[in-house]
C-alpha positions in Angstrom: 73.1 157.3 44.5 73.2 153.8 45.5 75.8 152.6 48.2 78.2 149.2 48.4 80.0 148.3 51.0 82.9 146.1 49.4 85.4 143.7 51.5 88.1 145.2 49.7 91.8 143.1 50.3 93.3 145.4 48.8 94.4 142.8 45.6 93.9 142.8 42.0 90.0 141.6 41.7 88.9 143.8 44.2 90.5 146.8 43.1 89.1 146.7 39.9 85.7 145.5 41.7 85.7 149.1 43.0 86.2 150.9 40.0 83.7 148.5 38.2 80.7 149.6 40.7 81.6 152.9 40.6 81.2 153.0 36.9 77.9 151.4 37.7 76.8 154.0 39.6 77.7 153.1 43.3 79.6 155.2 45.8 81.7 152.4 47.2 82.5 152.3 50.7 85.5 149.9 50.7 86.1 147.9 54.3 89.9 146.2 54.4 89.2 144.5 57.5 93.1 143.5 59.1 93.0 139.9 60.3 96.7 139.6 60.7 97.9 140.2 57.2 101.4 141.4 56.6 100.2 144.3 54.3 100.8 148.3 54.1 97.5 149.5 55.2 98.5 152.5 53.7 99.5 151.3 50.3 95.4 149.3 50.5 94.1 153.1 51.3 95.7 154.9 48.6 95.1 151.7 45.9 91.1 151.8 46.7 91.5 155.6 46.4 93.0 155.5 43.1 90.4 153.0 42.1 87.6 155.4 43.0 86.5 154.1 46.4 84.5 157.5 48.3 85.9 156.1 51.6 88.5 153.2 52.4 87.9 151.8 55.7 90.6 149.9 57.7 89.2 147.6 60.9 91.6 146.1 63.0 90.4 142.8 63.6 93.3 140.9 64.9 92.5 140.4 68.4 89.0 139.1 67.5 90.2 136.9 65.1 92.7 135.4 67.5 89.9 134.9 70.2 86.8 133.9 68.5 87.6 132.1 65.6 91.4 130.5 65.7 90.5 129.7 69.2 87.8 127.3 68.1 89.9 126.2 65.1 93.0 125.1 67.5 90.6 123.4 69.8 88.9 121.2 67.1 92.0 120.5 65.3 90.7 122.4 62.3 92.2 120.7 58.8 90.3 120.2 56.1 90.9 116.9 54.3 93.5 116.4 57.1 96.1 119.0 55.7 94.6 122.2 55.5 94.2 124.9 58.6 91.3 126.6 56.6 93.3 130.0 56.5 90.4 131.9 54.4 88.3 129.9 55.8 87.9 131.0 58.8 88.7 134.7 58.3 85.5 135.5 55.6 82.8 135.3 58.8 84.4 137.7 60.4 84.9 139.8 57.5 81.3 139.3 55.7 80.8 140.5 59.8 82.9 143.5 59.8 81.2 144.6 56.1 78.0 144.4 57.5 78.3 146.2 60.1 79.8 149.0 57.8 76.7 148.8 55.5 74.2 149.3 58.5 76.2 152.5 59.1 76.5 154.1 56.0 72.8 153.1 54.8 74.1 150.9 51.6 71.9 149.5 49.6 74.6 146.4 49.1 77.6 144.4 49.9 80.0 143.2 48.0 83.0 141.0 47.3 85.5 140.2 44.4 85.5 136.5 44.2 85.4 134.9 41.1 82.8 131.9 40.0 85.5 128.9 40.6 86.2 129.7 43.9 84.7 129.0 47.7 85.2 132.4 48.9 81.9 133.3 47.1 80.2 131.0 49.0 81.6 132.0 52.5 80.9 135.4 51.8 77.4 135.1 50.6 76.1 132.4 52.7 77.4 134.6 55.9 75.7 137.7 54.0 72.5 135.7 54.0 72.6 134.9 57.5 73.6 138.5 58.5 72.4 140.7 56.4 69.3 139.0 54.4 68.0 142.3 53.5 71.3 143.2 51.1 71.9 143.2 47.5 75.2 141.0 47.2 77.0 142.2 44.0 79.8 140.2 42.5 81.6 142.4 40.2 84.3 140.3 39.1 82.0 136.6 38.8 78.7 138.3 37.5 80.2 140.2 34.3 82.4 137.1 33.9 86.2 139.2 34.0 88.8 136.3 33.6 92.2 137.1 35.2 94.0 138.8 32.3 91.3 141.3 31.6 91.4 142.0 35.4 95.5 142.9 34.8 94.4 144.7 31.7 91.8 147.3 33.7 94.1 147.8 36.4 96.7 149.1 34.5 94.3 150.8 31.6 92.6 152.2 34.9 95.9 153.3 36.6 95.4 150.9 39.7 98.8 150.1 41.1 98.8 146.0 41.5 102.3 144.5 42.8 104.2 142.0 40.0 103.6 139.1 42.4 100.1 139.5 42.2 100.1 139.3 38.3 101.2 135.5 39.1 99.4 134.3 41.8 96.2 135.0 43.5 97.5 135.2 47.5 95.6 135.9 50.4 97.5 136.1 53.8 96.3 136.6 57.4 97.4 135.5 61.2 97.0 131.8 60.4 98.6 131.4 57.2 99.2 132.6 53.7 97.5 131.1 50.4 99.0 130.9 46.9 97.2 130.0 43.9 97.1 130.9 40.0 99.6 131.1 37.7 102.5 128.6 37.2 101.2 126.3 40.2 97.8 125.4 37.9 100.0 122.6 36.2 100.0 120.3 38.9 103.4 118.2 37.9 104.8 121.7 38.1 107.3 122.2 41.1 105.8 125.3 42.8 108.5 128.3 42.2 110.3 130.0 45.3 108.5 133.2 44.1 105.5 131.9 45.1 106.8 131.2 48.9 106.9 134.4 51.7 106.7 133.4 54.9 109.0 130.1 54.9 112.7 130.0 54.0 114.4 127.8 51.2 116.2 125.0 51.9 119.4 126.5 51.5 118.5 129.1 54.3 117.4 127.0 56.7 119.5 126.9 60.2 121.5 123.3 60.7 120.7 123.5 64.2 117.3 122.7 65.9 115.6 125.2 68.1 113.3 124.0 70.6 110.0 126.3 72.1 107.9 125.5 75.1 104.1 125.3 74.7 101.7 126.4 76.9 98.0 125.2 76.9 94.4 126.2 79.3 91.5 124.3 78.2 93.2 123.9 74.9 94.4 127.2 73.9 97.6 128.3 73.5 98.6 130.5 76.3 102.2 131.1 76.9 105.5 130.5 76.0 109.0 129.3 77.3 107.1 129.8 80.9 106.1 133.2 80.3 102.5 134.1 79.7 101.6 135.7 75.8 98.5 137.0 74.3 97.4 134.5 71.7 98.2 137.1 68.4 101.7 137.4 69.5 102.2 133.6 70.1 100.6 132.6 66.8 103.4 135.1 65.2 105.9 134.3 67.2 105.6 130.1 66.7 104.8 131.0 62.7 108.4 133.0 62.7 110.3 130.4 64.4 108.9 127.7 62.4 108.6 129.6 58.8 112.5 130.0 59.5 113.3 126.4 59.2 111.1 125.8 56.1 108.4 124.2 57.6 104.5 124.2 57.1 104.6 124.4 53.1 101.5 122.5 51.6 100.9 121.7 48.6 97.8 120.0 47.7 95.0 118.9 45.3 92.3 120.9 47.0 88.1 119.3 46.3 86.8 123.4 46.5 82.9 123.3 47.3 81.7 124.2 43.9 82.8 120.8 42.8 86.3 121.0 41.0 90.0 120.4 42.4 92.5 122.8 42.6 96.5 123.0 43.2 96.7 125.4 46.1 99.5 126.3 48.3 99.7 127.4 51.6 102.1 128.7 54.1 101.1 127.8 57.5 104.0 127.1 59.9 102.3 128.1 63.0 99.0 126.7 62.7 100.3 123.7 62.2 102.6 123.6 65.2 100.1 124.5 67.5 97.8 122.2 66.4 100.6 119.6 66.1 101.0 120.3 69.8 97.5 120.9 70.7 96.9 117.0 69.3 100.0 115.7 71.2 98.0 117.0 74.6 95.0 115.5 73.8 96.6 112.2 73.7 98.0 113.1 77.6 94.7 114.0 78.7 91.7 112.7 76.6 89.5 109.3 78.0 89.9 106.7 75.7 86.9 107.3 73.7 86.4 110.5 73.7 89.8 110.6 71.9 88.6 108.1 69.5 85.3 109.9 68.7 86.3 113.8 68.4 88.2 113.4 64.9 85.1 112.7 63.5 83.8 115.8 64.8 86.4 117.5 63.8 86.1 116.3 60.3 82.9 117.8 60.2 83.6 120.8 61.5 86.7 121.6 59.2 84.2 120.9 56.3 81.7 123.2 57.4 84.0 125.9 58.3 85.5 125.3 54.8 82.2 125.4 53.1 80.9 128.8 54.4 78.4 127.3 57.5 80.6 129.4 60.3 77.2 131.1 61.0 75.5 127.2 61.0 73.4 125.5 63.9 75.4 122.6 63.6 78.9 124.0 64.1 77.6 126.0 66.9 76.4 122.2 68.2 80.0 121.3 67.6 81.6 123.6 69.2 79.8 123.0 72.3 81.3 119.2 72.0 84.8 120.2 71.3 84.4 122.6 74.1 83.4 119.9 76.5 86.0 118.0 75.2 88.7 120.7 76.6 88.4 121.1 80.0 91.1 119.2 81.2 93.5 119.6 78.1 96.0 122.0 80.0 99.3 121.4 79.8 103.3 122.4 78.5 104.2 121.0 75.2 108.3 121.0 74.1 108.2 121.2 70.3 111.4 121.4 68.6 112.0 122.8 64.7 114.3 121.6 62.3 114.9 122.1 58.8 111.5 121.3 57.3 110.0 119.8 60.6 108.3 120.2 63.5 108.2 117.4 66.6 106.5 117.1 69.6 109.4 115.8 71.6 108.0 116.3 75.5 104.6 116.6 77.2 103.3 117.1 80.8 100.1 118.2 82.6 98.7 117.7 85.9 95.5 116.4 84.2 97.2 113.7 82.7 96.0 110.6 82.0 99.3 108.8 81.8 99.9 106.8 85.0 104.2 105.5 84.9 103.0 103.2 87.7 101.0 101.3 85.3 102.6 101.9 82.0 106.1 100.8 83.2 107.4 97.5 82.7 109.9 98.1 85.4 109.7 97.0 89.0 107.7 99.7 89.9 105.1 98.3 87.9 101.6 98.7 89.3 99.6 96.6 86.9 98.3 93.3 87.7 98.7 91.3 85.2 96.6 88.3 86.5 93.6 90.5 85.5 94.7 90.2 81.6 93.7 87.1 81.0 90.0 86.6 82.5 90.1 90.0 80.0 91.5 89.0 77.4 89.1 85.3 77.2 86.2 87.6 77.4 86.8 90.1 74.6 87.6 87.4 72.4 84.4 84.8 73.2 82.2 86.4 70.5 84.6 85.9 67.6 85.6 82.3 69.5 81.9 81.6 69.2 81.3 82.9 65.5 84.3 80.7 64.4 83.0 77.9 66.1 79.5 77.8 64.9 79.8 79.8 61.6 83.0 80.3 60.2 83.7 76.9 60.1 80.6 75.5 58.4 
């Protein structure tokens, strides 16, 4: 009998995805790698039982997700199109990882994921399998036989697979950095996205009045402690996401370009992402030179977009990385970011690599700045424009 080693979520398509390669002959090994997901591991074993999985594999992930890829992401300010933190994204590496690994053990003949044809998981998934695993079948039961959404509802219940009423409506996938909605009522774009749809940020009626205000630590741009007491990056990413995800904030709600070419409505949850990286920015501007602060966003465009279009296992974003990491080694510092009802603001900064000199900033009498410099500067920085006006411009 043939083998398949499935990245099972534990969700609608790849529950059925199961079922569907068992009654294509496979003995399915299905791997539900945890990457910070607020799930009942338990519940995902006895689904993938019930949908005829031989063995359901759980991997705890958590701490290498933390450290080798949210790492990276903080430290590159990872958004892609400036308003995403690329939860999937960066998660499927380390998965497609995790399966493969599973496959050499077991001695299967294939991997496998549920992702439909629309999607950019597909992508991410396959392009790592490729780079991992080139050897591999990759089997798409859900895109290949072309099973639309309904249909996939339909099996589960003909099939007796137990699939939670929110997952009828949307398509969600959740880990340490975020939580993604999609499907259902939020495919009409002028559509108001439903509270139903939300789970880790509270509604504005439950929102506290008051603001609450967290201290920041960051080494070489990662986040390292809190409130002056050092905490292991997991717990700190939870910790800011509660906090924030109590006052509402880090809901987005965007018209997404995916990779295979269309747009889509998506929403994500991401209240701690985005404060750190909030923060994380705000320290840059303490300690970056001038121009290295003016080039890295372009790097970091790049870098969100190849993270987002399945290149984690790429030569070029190893390339970046070893920029960004350059970039770091003086952005070390405390961050004071306070939450209010829908917000998040940097509202104090410090570090003893600091590029901020008060001595010449000031405009007080303590000011160390001599302005009799300024204009010798100024008359040179504007003489090519004062010469193009004089013998173009004006002809």
């Amino acid at each position: 009998m043939n083998r398949a080693v499935l990245a099972y979520s534990g969700g609608l398509d790849t529950s059925v995805s199961i079922r569907w390669l068992v009654d294509q002959g496979y003995e399915v090994f299905a791997v539900a790698v945890d990457v910070g997901q607020q799930e009942d591991f338990g519940a995902i074993r006895r689904r993938g039982a019930l949908a005829g999985a031989a063995e359901v594999r759980v991997v705890d992930a958590v701490e290498r997700f933390a450290n080798e890829f949210l790492t990276k992401a903080i430290k590159a300010n990872g958004l892609y199109e400036d308003k995403y933190p690329m939860v999937s994204s960066l998660a499927r590496p380390l998965i497609a990882d995790e399966v493969v690994s599973v496959a050499r053990e077991v001695g299967a003949d294939a991997v496998a994921h549920g992702c439909t044809g629309k999607g950019n998981d597909q992508v991410r998934f396959e392009v790592s399998f490729g780079v991992l695993a080139p050897d591999l079948r990759v089997l798409a039961p859900i895109r290949d036989p072309g099973i639309p959404r309904e249909k996939a509802i339909a099996l589960a219940a003909e099939w007796g697979i137990p699939i939670a009423d929110v997952a009828t409506s949307y398509s969600i996938d959740e880990n340490l950095w975020g939580r993604t909605v999609e499907c259902g009522p939020l495919e009409d774009p002028w559509v108001t996205p439903p509270e139903d749809a939300f789970g880790r940020t509270a509604p504005p009626g439950e929102r506290p009045e008051e603001p609450a205000e967290i201290a920041i630590a960051f080494e070489r741009g990662v986040p390292v402690g809190l409130d002056g007491d050092p905490v292991a990056l997991p717990e700190l990413i939870r910790t800011v996401d509660a906090l924030g995800g109590r006052y509402g904030y880090g809901r987005v709600d965007m018209i997404e370009n995916r990779r295979v070419g269309i747009k889509s409505r998506e929403l994500y949850e991401v209240p701690g992402a985005l404060a750190l990286i909030t923060a994380h920015r705000a320290l840059e501007d303490l300690t970056l030179e001038r121009e290295v602060a003016h080039f890295k966003p372009g790097i970091e465009r790049r870098w969100a977009e190849l993270v987002y279009d399945g290149l984690w296992f790429s030569p070029l974003r190893g390339a970046l990385d070893a920029f960004v990491g350059a970039s770091q080694e003086h952005v070390t510092g405390e961050l004071r970011v306070a939450f209010s009802p829908g917000a998040c603001t940097v509202v104090g900064r410090r570090s003893e690599d600091s590029l901020y000199d008060v001595g010449l900033a000031t405009y007080g009498p303590e000011d160390a700045f001599d302005q009799r410099h300024a204009e010798g500067f100024v008359r040179l920085w504007g003489m090519p424009l004062k010469v193009w006006s004089a013998k173009q411009e004006r002809r």
